[in-house]
N, C-alpha and C positions, 0 to 999 in steps of 0.2 A: 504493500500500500504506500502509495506515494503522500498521500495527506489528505485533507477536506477541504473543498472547499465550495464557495457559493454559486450557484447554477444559474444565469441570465439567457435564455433563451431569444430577447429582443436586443440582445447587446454583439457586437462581433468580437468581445474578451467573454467568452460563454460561460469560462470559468474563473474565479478571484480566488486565490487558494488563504485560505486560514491559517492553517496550520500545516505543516509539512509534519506531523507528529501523528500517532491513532488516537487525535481527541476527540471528545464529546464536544457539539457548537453545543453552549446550554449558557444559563443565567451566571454560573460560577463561571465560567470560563470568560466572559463580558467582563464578570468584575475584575478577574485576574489579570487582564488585559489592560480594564482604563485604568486599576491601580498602580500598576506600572507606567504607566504612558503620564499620569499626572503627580505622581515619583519624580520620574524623572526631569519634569521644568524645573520642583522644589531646588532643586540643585543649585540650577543659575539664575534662576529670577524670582525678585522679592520685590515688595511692596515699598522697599527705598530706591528700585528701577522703573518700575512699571505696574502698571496693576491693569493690564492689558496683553495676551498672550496667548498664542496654541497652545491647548491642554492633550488635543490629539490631532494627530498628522496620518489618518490613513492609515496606509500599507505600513510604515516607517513605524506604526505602534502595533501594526498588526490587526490592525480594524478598517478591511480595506472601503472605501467609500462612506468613512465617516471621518468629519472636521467637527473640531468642537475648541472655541475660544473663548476666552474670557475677555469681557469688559467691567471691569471695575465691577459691580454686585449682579453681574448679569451672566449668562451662558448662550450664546449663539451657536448651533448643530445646523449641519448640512449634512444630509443624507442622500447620496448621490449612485448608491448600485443599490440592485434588489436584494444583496446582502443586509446590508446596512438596514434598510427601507424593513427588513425582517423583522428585525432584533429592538427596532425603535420603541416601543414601549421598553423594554428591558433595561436598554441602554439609558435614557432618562431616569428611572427610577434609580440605578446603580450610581449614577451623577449628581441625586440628589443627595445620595447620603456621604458620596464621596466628598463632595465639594459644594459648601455652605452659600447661598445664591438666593436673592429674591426672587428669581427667575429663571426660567430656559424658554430660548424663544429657539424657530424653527425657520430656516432660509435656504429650505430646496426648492431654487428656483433655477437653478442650472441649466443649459442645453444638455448637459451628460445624461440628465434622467431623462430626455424622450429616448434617448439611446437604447437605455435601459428599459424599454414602455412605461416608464413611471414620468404621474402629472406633476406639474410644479403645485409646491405645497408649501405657504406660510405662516406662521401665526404661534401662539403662544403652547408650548408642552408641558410646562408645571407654573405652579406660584404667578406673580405680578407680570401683567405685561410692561416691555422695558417702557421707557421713556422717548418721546422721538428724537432728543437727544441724549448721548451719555456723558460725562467730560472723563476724559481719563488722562491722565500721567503717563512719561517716557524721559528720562532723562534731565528732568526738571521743565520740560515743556509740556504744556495742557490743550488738549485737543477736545473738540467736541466730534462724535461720532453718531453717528445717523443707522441702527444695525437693523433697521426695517426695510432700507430702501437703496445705503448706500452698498460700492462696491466691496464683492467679496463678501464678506463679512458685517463692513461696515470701515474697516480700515485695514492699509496696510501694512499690516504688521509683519510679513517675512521682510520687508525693509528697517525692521527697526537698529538694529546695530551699523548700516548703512549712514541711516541721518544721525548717529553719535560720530561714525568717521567722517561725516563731511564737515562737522564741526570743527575740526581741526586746520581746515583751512578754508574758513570765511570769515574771518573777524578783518576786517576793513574793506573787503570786497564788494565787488557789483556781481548779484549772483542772477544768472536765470535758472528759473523753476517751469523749467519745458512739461507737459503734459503733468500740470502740476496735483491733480485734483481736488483733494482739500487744504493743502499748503504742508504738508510735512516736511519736505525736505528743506521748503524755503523758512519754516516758522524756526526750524534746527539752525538755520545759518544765521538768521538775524538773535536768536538766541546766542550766538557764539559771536555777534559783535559785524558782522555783516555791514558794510555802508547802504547797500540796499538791495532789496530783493523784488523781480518781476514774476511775476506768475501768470501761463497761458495756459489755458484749457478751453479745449470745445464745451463744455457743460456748464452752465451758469449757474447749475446748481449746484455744482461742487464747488465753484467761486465762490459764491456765496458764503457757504461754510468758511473757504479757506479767510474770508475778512473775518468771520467772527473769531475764527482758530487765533488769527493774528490778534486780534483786539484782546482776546482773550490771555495771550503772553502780555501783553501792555507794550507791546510794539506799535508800527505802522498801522493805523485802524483801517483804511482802504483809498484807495487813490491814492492821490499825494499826500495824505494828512502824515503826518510824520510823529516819528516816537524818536526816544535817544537809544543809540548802539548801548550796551553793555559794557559800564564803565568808562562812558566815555560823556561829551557833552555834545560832540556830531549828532546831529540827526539824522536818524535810519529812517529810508521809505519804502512804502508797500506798493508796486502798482501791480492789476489785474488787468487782464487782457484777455477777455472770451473772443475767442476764434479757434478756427483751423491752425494746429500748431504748425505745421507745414507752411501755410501760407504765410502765419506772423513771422516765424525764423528768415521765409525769402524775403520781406519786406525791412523787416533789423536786418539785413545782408547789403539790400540794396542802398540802405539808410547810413549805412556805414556807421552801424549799433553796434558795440563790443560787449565785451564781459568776462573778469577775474575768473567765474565759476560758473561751467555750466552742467545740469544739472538733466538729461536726457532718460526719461521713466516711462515709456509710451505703454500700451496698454499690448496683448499678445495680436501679433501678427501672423502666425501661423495657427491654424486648426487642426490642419494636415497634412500628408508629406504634401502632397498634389499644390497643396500653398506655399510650398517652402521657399521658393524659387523666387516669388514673388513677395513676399515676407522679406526676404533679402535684401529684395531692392529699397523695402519700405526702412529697413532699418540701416542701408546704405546712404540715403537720401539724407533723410535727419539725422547722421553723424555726421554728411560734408554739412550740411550748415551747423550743426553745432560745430565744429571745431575753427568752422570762418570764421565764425562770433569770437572766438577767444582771441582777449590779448597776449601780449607773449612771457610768457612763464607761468598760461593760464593754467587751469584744472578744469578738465573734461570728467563728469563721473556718469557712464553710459549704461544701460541695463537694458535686457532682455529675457521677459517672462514666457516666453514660447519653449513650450517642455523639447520641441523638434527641433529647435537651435541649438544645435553644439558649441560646448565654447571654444571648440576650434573653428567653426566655421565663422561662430561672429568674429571668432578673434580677426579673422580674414574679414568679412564686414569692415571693419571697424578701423581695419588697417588699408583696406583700397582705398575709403574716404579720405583718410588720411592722404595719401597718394595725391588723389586727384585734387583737395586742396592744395596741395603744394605745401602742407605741412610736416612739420617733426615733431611725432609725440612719442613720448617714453611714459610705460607703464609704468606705474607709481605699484598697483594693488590690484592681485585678481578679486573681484565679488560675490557672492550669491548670500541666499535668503540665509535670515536670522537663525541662531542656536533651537529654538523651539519648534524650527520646521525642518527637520534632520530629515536623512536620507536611508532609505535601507540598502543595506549591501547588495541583497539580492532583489531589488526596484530600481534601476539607477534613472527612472523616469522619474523618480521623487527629488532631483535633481534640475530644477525647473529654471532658477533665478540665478543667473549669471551677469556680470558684470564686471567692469575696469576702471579702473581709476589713471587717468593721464594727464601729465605736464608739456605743457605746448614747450 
């Protein structure tokens, strides 16, 4: 016997294996599972870092097509295989005694589950429904979170050790916050002393937030209105810019718009291989304009959420741009997603969030 595991007959992964062991799927084995999988964040993250973070990761805890994160006194669950989608009462109940919560709320709203013949399904699984906002903490910066409607989750948090390392070098800078959504990486830079932060995003409604995220640090409140850098008596400025990222980067190109720190986080570009090709291009595009925009001894920090993206291949991405700008960039740091979204040895698709960090 090779192991157990969960039968999808609408899906074209038929089978998600469990266990490679002769277990019983049952209630104790759920528990034994998320006990471990929320063991294990105990380790590196406390409530003087974040009170925001994966409690489960999938295949990576052995619960394949279940995410479960925490915000501040809440629990957001996505259940995304008909494994998962099995065991969901059980899973909730074993959560609630695991981990103290005024709530579990539910945001299977995936395209993975028509795959799966399973409907999109929202709404509250124990206790209080959340709030339409949440505020949570990360590094001494305060976000407000939207886990009803916004992306993913509600935020993204496999970038969280990403915007502690970009703090490192924004304290006097002009930084853009490319495909910004609710301002995290730019609210980290002006937290760390930033001269000022731009933010573009197609979605006015994650702009939105990203003003109140800012106001909410007692930075830049929105437009021009201006707050003081960190430690300094400069004023730091916020501006937002809803558009087509694409379009605003070739217009700051044409405008002869520079920037200390550019900040490149677009959303996944490939779904399948059959995209990948074209994915490529989309992520060759917006590196050559990001890296036109930098001035010289800039910081480039580039990411790529497409699980089909190798980071050898973007590394080539990343480096034709480079090229065809006429630019020379040196790697500073390879990237990918935070400690609480690990990887299994034997899933290397859990391997999703890659990235680079570069000096012009």
């Amino acid at each position: 016997m090779m192991g157990i595991g969960a039968y999808s007959p609408e899906s074209q992964i038929r089978i998600r294996m469990w266990s490679f062991e002769e277990r019983e799927i049952n209630a104790s084995f759920i528990a034994e599972r998320l006990a471990a999988a929320i063991g294990a964040r105990a380790i590196f993250l406390g409530e003087d870092v974040t009170n925001a973070y994966r409690l489960v990761n999938a295949e990576a805890d052995g619960l394949p097509g279940l995410i479960v994160d925490r915000y501040a006194d809440w629990l957001v669950c996505q259940f995304t295989t008909t494994g998962a989608e099995r065991w969901k009462h059980e899973i909730v109940e074993i959560l609630r005694t695991l981990v103290p919560c005024q709530g579990i709320y539910e945001r299977s709203d995936l395209d993975v589950r028509e795959h799966e013949g399973l409907a999109y399904t929202t709404g509250v699984l124990s206790g209080l429904p959340p709030p339409n906002r949440i505020e949570i903490t990360e590094h001494g910066c305060r976000y407000w979170v939207d886990v009803r409607e916004g992306q993913k989750t509600g935020f993204y948090l496999d970038q969280r050790d990403n915007r502690a390392l970009i703090k490192r070098y924004a304290n006097g800078r002009d930084v853009l916050n490319a495909f910004s959504y609710t301002g995290g990486f730019g609210i980290a830079a002006l937290a760390a002393g930033a001269s000022s932060v731009t933010h573009v995003d197609l979605s006015e409604r994650a702009l939105t937030l990203a003003r109140e995220n800012t106001a909410l640090n007692t930075c830049a409140g929105s437009g021009t209105a201006e707050g003081k850098k960190q430690g300094s008596d400069v004023p730091s400025v916020s501006d937002f810019i809803h558009g087509n990222v694409f379009e605003v980067l070739r217009q700051f190109r044409d405008e002869g718009r520079s920037f200390d720190l550019v900040v490149l986080d677009p959303p996944k570009f490939a779904d399948s291989r059959g995209g990948l090709v074209k994915a490529a291009r989309g992520y060759k595009d917006i590196n050559l304009l990001g890296i036109k925009l930098l001035r010289p001894g800039g910081i480039l920090a580039t990411f790529s959420c497409s699980g089909l993206m190798t980071p050898d291949l973007f590394h080539k991405v990343v480096s034709d741009a480079a090229v065809d700008a006429k630019r020379d960039l040196h790697i500073i740091r390879r990237l990918q997603q935070s400690e609480d979204h690990p990887e299994g040895l034997c899933f290397t698709e859990g391997f999703y969030l890659k990235g680079l960090l570069c000096r012009l």
